[in-house]
C-alpha positions as CSV (number, residue, x, y, z in Angstrom):
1,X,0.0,0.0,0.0
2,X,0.9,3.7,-0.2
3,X,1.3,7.0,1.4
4,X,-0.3,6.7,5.1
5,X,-0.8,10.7,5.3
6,X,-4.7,10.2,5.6
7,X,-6.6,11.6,8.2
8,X,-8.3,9.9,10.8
9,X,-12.0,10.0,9.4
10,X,-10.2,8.3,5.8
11,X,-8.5,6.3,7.6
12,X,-11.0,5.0,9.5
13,X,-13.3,4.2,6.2
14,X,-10.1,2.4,4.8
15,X,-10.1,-0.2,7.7
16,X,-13.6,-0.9,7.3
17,X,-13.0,-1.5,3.6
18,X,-9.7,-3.1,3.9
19,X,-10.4,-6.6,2.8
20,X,-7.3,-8.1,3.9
21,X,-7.3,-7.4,7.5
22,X,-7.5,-10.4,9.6
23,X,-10.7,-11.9,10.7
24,X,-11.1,-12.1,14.5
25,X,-11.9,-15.9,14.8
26,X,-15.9,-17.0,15.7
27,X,-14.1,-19.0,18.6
28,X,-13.2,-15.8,20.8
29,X,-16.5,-14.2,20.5
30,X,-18.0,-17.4,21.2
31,X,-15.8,-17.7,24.6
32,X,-16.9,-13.7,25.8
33,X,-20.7,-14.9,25.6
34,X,-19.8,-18.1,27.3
35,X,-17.9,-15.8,30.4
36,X,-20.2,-13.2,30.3
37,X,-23.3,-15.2,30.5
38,X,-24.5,-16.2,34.6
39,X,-26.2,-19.3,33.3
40,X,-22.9,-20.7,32.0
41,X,-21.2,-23.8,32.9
42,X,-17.9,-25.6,32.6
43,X,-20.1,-27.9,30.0
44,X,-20.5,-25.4,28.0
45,X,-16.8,-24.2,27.3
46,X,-15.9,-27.6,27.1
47,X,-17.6,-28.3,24.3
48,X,-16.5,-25.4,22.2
49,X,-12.9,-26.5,23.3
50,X,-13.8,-30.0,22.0
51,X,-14.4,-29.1,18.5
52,X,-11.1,-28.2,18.2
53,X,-8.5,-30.8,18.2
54,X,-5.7,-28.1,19.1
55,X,-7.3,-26.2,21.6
56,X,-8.0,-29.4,23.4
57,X,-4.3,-30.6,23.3
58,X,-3.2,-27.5,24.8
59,X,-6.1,-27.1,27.5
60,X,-5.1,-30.6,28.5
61,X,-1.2,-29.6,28.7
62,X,-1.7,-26.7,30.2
63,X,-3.7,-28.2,33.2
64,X,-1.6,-30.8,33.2
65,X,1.8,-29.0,33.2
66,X,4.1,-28.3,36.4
67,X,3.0,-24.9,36.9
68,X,-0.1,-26.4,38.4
69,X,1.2,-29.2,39.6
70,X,-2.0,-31.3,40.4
71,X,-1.4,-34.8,42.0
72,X,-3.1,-36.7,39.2
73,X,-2.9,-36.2,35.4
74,X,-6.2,-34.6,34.3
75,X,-7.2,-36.7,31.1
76,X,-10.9,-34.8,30.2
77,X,-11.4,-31.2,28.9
78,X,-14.3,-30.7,31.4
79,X,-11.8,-31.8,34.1
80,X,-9.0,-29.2,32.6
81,X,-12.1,-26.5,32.8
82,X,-13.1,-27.1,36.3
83,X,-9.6,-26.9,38.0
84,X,-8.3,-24.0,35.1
85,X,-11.0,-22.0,35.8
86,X,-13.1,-20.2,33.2
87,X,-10.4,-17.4,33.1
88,X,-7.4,-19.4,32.6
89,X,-9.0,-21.4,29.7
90,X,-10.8,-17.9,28.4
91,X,-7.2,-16.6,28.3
92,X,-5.9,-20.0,26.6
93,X,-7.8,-19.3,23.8
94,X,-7.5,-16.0,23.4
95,X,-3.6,-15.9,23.0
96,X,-4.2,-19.2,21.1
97,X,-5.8,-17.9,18.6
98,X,-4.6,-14.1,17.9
99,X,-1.1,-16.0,18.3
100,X,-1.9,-17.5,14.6
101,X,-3.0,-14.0,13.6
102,X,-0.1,-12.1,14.9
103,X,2.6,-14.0,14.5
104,X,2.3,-17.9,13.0
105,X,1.6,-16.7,9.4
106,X,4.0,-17.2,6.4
107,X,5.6,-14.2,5.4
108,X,8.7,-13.5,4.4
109,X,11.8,-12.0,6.8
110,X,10.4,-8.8,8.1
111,X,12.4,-5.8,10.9
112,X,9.2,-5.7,13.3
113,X,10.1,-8.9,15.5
114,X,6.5,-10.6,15.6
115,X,7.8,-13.1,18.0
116,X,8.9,-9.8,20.1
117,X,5.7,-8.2,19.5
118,X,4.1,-11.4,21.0
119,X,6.3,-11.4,24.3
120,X,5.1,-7.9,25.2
121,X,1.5,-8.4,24.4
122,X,1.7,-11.6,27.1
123,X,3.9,-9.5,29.6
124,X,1.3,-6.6,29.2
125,X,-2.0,-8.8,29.5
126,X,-0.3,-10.7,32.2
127,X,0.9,-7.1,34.0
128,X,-2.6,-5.6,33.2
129,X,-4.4,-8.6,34.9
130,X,-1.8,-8.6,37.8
131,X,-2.4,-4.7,38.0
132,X,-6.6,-5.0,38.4
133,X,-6.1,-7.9,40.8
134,X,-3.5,-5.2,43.0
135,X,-6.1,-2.3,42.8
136,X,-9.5,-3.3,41.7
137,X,-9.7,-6.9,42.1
138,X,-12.6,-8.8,40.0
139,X,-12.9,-11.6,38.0
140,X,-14.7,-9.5,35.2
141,X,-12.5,-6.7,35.3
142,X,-9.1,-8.6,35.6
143,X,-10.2,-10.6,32.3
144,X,-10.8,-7.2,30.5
145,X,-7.5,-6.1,31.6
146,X,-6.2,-9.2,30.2
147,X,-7.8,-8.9,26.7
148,X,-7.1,-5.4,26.5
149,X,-3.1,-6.2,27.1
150,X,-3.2,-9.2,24.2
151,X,-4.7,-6.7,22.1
152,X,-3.3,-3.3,22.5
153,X,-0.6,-3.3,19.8
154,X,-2.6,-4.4,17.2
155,X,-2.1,-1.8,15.2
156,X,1.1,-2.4,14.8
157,X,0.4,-5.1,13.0
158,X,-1.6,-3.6,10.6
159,X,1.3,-1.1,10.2
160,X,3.6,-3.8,9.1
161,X,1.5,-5.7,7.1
162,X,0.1,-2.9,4.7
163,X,2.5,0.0,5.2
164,X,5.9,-1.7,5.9
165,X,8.3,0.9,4.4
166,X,6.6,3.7,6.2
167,X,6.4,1.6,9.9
168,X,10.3,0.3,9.0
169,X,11.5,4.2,8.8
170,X,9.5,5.1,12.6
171,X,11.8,1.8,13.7
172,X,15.0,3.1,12.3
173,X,13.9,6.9,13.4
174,X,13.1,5.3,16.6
175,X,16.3,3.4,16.9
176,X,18.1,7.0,16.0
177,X,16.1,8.8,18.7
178,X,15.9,8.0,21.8
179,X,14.6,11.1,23.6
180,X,11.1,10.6,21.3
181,X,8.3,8.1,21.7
182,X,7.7,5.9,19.0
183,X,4.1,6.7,19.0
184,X,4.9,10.3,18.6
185,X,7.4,9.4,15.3
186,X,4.7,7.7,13.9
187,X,2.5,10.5,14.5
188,X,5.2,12.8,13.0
189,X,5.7,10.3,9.7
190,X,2.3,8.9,9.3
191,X,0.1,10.8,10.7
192,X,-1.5,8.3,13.3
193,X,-0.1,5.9,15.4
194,X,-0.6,2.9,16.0
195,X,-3.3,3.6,19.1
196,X,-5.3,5.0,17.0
197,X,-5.2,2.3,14.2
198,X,-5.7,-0.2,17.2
199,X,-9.0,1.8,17.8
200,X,-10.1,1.4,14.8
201,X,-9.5,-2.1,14.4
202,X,-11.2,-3.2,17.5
203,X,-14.3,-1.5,16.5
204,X,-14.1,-3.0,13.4
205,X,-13.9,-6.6,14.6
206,X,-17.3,-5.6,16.8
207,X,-15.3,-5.9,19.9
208,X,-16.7,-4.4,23.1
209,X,-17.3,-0.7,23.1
210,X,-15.4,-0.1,25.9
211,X,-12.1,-1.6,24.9
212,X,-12.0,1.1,22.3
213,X,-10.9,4.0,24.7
214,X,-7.9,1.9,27.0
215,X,-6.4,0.7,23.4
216,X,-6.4,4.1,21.4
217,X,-4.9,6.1,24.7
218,X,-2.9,3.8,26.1
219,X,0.3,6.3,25.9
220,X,-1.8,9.4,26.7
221,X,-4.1,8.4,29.2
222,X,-5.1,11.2,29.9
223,X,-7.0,12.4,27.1
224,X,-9.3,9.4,28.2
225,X,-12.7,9.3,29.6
226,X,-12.7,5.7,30.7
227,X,-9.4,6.4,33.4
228,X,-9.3,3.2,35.6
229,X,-8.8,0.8,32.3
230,X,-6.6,2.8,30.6
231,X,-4.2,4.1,33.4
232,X,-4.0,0.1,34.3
233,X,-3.4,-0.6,30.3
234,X,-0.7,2.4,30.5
235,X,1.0,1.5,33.5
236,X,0.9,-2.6,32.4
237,X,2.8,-1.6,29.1
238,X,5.5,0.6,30.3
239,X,6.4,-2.1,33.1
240,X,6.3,-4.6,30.6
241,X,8.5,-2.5,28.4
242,X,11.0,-1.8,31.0
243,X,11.3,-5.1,32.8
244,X,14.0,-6.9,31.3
245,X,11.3,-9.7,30.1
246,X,10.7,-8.2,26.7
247,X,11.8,-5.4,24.6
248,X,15.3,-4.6,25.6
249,X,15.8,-0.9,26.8
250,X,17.2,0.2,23.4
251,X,13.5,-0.6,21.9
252,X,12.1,1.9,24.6
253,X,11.4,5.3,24.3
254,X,8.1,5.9,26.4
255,X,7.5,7.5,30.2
256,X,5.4,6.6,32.7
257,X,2.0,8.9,33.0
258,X,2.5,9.8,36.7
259,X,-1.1,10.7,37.2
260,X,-1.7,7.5,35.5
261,X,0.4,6.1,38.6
262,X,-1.4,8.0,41.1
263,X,-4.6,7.4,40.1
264,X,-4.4,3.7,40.8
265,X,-2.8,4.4,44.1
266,X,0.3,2.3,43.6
267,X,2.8,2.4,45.7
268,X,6.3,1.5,45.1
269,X,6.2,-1.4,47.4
270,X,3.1,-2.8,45.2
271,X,5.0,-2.1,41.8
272,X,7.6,-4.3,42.8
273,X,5.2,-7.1,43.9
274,X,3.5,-6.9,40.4
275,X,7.0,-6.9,38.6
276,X,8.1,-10.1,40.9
277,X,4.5,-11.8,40.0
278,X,5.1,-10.8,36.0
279,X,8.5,-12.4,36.1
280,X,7.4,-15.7,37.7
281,X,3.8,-16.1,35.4
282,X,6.0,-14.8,32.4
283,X,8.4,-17.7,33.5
284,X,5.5,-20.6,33.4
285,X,3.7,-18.6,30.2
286,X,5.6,-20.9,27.1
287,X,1.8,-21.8,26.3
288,X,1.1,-18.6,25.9
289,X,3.7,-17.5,24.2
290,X,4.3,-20.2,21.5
291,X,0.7,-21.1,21.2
């Protein structure tokens, strides 16, 4: 594709025309009315799971693995549901999934790092759940927080697929200088960034209205509306960024939003706990990260 200098509104009507942008599989809409319904039951998400030979394999792994550590091996995928938890299987197929969307295509040798890309947008779902659970703990919320870590990036994605030689000169720019953002080069060289793009696409793939907001101000949260979801988004991808489980510092060019910071209350005591907790899940997370 060619020049990116559009603004927003064309922008916007070329993603809703694009016919090439990924489909966001029936399987993880399928799994949010299965959570969000009361009247569910394990029965039910088992037999979604069922229908699909590779989801099945790795439910059963995972339940099974040593990160658990259950004293018999767990041989059904209603067993696998029951002792996971709705939230830990929601999450299995969710990473499961995009995973094949965002990174386990065939393309040819690109500079954007998809396997990179991934890494961080475990960390950050990970961090984002772990931040909820330190602040605002609920089941609901904390798998929100965990979608809308998988999930923020995405844009990025689009970047490289359909405007690569305009996304590879904000990497080299970024690489070049390191006292400015990436989001703002982008902004300066495309006229967007990849926020907004992520936005866009979330709306596009029906996803729930109030993801929209956390994903397309996720480096500015204060120019949002919705504060709790996207401070904790904010906050979740700068520790992810500067923890040495992901991007190495060179890669990193953002700040912390320190109203962001204190508007969670978090302490520097309860940053640290988070950053131990994100090193040890990130540790145990190889389903999630080569799904």
């Amino acid at each position: 594709m060619g020049d990116l200098k559009e603004t927003s509104k064309e922008l916007k009507d070329l993603i809703q025309k694009m016919d090439d942008l990924p489909i966001l599989p029936n399987i993880i809409s399928k799994v949010m009315k299965i959570i969000d319904n009361p009247y569910s039951n394990a029965d039910h998400l088992t037999e979604l799971i069922s229908m699909d030979q590779s989801l099945t394999v790795k439910t059963l792994k995972l339940a099974n693995s040593a990160y658990y550590g259950f004293p018999r091996e767990i041989v059904t995928v209603t067993e696998a549901v029951v002792v996971l938890g709705f939230l830990t299987v929601r999450n299995l197929i969710l990473t499961s999934t995009l995973y094949n969307i965002f990174v386990n295509e065939s393309q040819e040798e690109r500079e954007f790092d998809r396997r990179k890309f991934w890494k961080h947008s475990v960390a950050t779902a990970i961090c984002a759940r772990l931040l909820v659970s330190a602040t605002a703990p609920g089941q609901k919320e904390e798998e929100e927080a965990f979608t809308l870590g998988i999930l923020h990036d995405v844009g990025k994605v689009f970047m490289d697929t359909n405007y690569h030689s305009q996304f590879f000169e904000v990497m080299r720019e970024s690489k070049k200088n390191k006292n400015e953002p990436a989001y703002a080069i982008e902004r300066r060289i495309l006229n967007t960034d990849h926020a907004e793009i992520g936005s866009m696409i979330i709306d596009k793939w029906n996803l729930p209205e109030n993801f929209v907001e956390p994903i397309k101000f996720h480096h500015t949260p204060g120019l949002a509306s919705d504060k709790y979801m996207t401070n904790v988004l904010h906050v979740a991808d700068i520790i992810s960024k500067f923890s040495a489980i992901t991007y190495d510092a060179s890669e990193i060019n953002a700040r912390l939003d320190r109203e962001a910071m204190g508007t969670l209350k978090l302490q520097e005591e309860n940053l640290r706990t988070v950053v131990q907790n994100l090193e040890y899940e990130m540790s145990n997370a190889d389903l999630f990260l080569n799904s």
